[in-house]
Z-matrix of the N, CA and C atoms (Angstrom, degrees):
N
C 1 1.449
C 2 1.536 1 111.59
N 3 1.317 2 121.09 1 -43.78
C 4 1.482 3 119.56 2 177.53
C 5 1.499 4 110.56 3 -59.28
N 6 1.570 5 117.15 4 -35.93
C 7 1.744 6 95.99 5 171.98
C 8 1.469 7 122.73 6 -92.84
N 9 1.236 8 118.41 7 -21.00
C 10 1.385 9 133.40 8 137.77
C 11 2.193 10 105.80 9 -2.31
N 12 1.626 11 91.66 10 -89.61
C 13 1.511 12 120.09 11 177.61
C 14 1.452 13 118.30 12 -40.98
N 15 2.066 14 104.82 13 -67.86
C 16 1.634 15 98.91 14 175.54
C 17 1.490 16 100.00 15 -57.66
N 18 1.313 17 124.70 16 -44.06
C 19 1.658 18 109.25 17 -155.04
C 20 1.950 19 112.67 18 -51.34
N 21 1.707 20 93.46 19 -36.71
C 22 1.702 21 96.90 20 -178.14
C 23 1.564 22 97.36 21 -75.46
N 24 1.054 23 129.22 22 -28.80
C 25 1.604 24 122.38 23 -177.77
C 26 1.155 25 109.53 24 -54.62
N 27 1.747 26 112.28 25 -48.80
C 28 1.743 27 118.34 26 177.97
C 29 0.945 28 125.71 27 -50.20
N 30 1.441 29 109.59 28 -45.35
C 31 1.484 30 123.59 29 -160.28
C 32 1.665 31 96.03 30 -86.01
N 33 1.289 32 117.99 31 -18.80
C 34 1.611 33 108.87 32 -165.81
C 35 1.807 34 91.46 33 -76.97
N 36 1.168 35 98.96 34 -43.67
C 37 2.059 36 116.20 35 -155.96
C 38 1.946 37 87.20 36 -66.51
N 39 1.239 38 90.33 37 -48.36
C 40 1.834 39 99.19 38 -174.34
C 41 1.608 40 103.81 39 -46.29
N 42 1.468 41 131.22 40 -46.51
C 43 1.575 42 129.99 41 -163.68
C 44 1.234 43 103.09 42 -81.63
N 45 1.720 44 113.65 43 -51.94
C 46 1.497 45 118.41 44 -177.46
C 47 1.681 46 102.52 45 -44.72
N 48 1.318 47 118.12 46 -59.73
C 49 1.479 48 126.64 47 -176.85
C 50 1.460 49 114.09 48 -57.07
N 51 1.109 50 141.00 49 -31.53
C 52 1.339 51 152.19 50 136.93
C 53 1.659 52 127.11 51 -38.08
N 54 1.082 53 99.49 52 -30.59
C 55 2.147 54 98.85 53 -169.85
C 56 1.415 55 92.31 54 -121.74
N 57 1.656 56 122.95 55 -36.28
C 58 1.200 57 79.69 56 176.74
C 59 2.196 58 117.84 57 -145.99
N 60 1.556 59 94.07 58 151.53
C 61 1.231 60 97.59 59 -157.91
C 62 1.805 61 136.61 60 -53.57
N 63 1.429 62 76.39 61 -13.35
C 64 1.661 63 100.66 62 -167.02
C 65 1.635 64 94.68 63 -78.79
N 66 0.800 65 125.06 64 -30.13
C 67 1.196 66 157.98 65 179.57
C 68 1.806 67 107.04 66 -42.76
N 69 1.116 68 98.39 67 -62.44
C 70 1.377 69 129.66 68 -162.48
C 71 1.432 70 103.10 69 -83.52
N 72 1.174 71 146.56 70 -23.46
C 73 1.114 72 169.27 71 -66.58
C 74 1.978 73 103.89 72 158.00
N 75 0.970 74 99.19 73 -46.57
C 76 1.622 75 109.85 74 170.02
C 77 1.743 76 106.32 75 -98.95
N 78 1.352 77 118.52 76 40.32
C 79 1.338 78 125.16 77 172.70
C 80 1.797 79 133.97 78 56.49
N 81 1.214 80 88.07 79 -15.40
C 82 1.332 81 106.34 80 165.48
C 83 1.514 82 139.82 81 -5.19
N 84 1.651 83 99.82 82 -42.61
C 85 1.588 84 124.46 83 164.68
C 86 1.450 85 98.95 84 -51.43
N 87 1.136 86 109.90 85 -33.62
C 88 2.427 87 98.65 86 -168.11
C 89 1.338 88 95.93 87 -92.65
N 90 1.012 89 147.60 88 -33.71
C 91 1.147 90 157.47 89 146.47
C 92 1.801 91 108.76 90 -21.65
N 93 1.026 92 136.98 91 -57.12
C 94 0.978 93 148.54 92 -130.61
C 95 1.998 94 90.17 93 -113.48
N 96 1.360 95 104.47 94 -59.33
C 97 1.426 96 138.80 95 -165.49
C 98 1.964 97 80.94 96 -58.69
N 99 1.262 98 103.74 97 -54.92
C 100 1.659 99 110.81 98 -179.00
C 101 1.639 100 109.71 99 -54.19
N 102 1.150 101 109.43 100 -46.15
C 103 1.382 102 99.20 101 172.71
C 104 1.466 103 155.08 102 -74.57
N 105 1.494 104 94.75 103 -24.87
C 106 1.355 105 126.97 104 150.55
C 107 1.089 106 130.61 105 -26.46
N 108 2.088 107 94.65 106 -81.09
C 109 1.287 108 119.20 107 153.19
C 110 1.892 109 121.41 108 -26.11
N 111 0.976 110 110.89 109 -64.39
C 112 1.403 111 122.16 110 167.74
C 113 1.679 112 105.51 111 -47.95
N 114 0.943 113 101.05 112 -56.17
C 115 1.939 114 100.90 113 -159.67
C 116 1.597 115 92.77 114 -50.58
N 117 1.613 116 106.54 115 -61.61
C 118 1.658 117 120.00 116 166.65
C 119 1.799 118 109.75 117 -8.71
N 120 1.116 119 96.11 118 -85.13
C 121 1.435 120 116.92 119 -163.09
C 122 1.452 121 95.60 120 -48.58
N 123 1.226 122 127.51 121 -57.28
C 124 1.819 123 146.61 122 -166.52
C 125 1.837 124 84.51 123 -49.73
N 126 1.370 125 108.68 124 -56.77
C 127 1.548 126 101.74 125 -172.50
C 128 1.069 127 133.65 126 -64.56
N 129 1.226 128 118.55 127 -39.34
C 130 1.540 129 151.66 128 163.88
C 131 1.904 130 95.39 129 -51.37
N 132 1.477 131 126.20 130 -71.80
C 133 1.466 132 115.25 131 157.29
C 134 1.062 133 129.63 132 -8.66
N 135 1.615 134 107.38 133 -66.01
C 136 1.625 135 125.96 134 -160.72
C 137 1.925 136 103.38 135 -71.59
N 138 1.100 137 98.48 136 -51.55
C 139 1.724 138 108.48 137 172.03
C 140 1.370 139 99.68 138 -30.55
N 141 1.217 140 107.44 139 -86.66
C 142 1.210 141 117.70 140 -169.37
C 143 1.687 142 134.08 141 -51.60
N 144 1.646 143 98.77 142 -32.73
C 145 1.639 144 97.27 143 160.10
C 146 0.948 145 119.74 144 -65.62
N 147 1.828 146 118.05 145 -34.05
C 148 1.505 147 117.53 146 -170.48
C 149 1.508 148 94.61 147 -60.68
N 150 1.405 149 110.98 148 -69.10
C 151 1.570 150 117.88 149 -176.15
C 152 1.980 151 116.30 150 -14.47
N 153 1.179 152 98.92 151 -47.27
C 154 1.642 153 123.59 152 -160.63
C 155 2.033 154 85.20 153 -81.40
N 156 0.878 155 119.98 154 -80.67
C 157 1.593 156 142.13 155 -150.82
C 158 1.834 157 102.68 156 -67.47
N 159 1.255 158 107.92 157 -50.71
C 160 1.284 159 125.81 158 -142.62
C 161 1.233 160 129.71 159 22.89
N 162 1.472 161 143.68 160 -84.04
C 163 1.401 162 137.98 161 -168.23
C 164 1.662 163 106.74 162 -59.12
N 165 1.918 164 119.27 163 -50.66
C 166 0.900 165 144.53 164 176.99
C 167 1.750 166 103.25 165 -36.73
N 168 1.170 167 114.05 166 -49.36
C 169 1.794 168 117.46 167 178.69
C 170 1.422 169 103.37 168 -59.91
N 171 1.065 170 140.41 169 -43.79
C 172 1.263 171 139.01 170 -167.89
C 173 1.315 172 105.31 171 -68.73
N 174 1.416 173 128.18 172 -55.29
C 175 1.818 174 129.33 173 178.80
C 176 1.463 175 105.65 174 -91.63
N 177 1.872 176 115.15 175 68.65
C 178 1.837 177 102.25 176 167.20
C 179 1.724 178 114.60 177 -70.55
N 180 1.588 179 97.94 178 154.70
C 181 1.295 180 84.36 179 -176.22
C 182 1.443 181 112.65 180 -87.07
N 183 1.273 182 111.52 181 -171.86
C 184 2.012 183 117.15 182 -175.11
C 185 1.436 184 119.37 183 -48.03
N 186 1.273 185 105.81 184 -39.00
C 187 1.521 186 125.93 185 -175.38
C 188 1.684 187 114.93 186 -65.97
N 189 1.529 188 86.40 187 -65.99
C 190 1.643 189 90.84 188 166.89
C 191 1.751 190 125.22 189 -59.96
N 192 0.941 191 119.37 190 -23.01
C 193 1.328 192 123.98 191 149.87
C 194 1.242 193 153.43 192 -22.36
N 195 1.425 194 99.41 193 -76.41
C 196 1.594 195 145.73 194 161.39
C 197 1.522 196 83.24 195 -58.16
N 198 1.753 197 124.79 196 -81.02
C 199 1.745 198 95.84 197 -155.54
C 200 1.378 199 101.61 198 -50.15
N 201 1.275 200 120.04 199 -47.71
C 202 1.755 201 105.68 200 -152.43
C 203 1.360 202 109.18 201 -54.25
N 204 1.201 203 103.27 202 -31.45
C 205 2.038 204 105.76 203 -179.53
C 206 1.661 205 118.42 204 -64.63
N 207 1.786 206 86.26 205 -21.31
C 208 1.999 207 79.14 206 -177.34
C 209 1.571 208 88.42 207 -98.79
N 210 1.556 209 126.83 208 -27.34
C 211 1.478 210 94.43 209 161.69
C 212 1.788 211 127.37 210 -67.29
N 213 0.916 212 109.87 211 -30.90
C 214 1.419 213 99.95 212 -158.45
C 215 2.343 214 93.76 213 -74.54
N 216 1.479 215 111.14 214 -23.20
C 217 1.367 216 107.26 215 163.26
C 218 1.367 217 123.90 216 -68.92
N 219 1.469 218 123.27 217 -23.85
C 220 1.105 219 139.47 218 161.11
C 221 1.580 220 112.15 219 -58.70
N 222 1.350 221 138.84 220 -21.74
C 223 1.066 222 124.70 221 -153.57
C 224 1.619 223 80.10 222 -104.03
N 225 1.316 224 99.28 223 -52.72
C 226 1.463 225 112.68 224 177.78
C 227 1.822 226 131.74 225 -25.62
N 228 1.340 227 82.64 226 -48.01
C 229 1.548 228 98.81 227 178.72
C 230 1.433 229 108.17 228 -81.72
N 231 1.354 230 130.98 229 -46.63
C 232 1.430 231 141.43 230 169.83
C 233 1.966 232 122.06 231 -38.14
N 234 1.580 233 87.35 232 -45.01
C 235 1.317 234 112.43 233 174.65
C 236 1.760 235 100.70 234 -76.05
N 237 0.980 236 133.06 235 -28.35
C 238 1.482 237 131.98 236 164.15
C 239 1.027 238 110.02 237 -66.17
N 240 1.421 239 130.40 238 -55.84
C 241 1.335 240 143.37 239 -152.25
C 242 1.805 241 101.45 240 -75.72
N 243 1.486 242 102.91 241 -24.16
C 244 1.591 243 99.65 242 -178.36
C 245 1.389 244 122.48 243 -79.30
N 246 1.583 245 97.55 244 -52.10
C 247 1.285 246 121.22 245 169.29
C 248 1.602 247 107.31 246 -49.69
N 249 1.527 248 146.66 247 -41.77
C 250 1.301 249 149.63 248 154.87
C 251 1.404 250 102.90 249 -8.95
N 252 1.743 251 93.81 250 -92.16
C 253 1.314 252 117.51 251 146.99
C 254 1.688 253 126.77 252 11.16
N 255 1.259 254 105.11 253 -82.91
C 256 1.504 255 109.35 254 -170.15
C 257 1.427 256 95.64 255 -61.50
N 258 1.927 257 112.28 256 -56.56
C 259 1.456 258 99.08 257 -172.71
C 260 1.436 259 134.43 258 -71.12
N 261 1.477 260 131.98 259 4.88
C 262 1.381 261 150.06 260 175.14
C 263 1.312 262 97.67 261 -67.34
N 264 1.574 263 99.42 262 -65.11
C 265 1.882 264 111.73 263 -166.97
C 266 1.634 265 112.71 264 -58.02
N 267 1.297 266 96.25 265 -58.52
C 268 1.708 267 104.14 266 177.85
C 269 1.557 268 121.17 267 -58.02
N 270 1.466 269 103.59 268 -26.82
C 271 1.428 270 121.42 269 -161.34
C 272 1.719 271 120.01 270 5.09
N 273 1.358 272 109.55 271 85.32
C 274 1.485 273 113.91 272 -170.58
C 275 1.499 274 118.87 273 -57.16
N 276 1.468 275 108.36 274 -35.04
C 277 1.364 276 108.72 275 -170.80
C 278 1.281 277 100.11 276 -75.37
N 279 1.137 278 141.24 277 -31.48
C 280 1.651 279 143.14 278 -171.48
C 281 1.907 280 108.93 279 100.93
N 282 1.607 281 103.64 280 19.20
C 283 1.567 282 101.23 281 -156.89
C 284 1.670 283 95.29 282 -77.42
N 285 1.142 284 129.17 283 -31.44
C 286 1.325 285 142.42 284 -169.83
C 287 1.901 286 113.22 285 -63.07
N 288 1.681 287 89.19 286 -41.37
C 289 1.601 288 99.78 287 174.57
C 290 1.319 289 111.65 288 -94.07
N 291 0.861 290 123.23 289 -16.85
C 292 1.533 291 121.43 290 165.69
C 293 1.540 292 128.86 291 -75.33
N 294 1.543 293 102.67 292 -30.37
C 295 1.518 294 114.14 293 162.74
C 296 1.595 295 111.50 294 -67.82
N 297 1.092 296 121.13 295 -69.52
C 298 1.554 297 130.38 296 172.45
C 299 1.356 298 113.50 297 -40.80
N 300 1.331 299 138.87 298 -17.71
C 301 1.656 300 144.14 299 176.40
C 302 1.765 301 102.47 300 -91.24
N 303 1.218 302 100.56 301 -32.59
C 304 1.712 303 102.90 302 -168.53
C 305 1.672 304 97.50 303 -82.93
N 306 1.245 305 112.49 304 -35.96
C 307 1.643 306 116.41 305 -160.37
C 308 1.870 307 80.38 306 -81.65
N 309 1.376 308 113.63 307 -48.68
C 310 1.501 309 82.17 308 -177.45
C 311 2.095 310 125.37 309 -81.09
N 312 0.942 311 86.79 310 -22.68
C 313 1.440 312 78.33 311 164.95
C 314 1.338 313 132.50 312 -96.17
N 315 0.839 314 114.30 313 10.03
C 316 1.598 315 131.73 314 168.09
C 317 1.269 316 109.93 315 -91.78
């Protein structure tokens, strides 16, 4: 389920970042680059459990499931929470410094 999740996260951040420009512009590329990365790793995981487990990987039970889904949403949200992050600090559009000049001179 966790590569399942990043993979639709990638692919969602990947189209938005693709069609549209504003997009691109609001940093989006690390965003995207972040998820990947993740999907990567999730796959690279899965290899290797299959490798380890084999038939057993194919039928997880309910439990194991459920965590991987609140991890792989966990990564999800984290990967939001960074990207926030980058774009607050960097703030490309200038919307961040433009608020903070008005609140103080106003």
């Amino acid at each position: 389920m966790t590569l399942l999740i990043t993979c639709l996260a990638a692919v969602i951040t990947t189209v938005i970042w693709y069609t549209n420009e504003k997009a691109r512009s609001l940093k989006i590329g690390t965003l995207c680059l972040m998820f990947w990365g993740a999907s990567l790793m999730w796959l690279v995981d899965a290899v290797a459990e299959y490798l380890e487990l084999r038939a057993e990987f194919i039928t997880p039970a309910a439990a194991d499931m459920l965590n991987d889904s609140y991890l792989g949403l966990s990564v999800v949200a984290l990967g939001l929470i960074i990207w926030l992050a980058i774009v607050l600090i960097q703030d490309p559009n200038g919307t961040v410094h433009k608020t903070l000049l008005k609140k103080h001179n106003g």
